[in-house]
N, C-alpha and C positions, 0 to 999 in steps of 0.2 A: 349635382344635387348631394348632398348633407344625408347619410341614412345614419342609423341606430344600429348597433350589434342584431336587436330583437328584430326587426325592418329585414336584415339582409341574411337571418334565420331563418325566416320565413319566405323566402322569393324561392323558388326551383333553382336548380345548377344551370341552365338554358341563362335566365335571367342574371345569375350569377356570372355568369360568363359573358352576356353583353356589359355588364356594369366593367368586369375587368378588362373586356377587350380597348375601352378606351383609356385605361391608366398604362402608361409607360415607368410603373417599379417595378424592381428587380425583385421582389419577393411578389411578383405576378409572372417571372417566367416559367412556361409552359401551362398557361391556366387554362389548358384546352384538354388537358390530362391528367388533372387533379380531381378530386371526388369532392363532395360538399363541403365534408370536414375540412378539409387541406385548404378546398377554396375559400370556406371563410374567414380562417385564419390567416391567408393570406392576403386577402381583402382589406380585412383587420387594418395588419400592419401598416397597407399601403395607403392607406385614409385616415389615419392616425385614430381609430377608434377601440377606445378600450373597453374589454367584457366586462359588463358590471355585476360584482360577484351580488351573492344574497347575503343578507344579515339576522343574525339569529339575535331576538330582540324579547325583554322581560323574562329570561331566564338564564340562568348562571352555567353557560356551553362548557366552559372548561371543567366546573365540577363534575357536571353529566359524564360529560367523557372517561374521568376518573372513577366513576362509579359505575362504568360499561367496561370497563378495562377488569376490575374488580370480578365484576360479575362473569367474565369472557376466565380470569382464573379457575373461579368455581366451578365454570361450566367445564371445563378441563377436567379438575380432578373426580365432580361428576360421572362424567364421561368413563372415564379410566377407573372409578369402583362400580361402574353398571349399576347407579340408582338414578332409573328412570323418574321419580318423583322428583324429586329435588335437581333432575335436567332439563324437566317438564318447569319447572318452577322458574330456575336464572333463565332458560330463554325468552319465556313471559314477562321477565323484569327488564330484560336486554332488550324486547321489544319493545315494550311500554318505555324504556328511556329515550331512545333512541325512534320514537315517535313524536315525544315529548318536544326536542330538538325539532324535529320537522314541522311541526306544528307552527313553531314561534319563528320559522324563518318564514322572514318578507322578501 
């Protein structure tokens, strides 16, 4: 049977563990000792199924980043002259970007 990254995320390790007990790859030995993590990525491998990332979509990721990087400066030298106004403020801005990105990934 054919599953999905998301399909073999969601099964318990019990389950995970019969689906591996009948694959004979080498990135399945010891899968009786491995934890979820371990075992779906080794799963992964051995089914040739790759994790599909998410896409961050109608907004400009890279500038964001650049203007959270900015802001993570500020918050520094903030930080280091003890004005809590203006700490209070770039982490409201660092949050609000940095939601903004969340937001728009599918």
């Amino acid at each position: 049977m054919d599953y999905t990254f998301e399909q073999l995320k969601h099964k318990t390790v019990a389950e995970l563990r019969e689906i591996a007990k009948g694959n004979e790859h080498e990135a399945l030995q010891g899968y009786t000792q491995l934890n979820k993590e371990h075992l779906l990525v080794a799963l992964s491998k051995a089914l040739g199924i790759k994790h599909e990332h998410h896409e961050v979509v109608g907004v400009d990721k890279a500038s964001i980043k650049v203007r959270i990087r900015e802001m993570k400066k500020k918050r520094d030298e903030a930080l280091a002259a003890h004005d809590s106004a203006q700490l209070k403020t770039v982490r409201r801005t660092i949050h609000r970007l940095k939601r903004q990105i969340h937001k728009a990934t599918v």
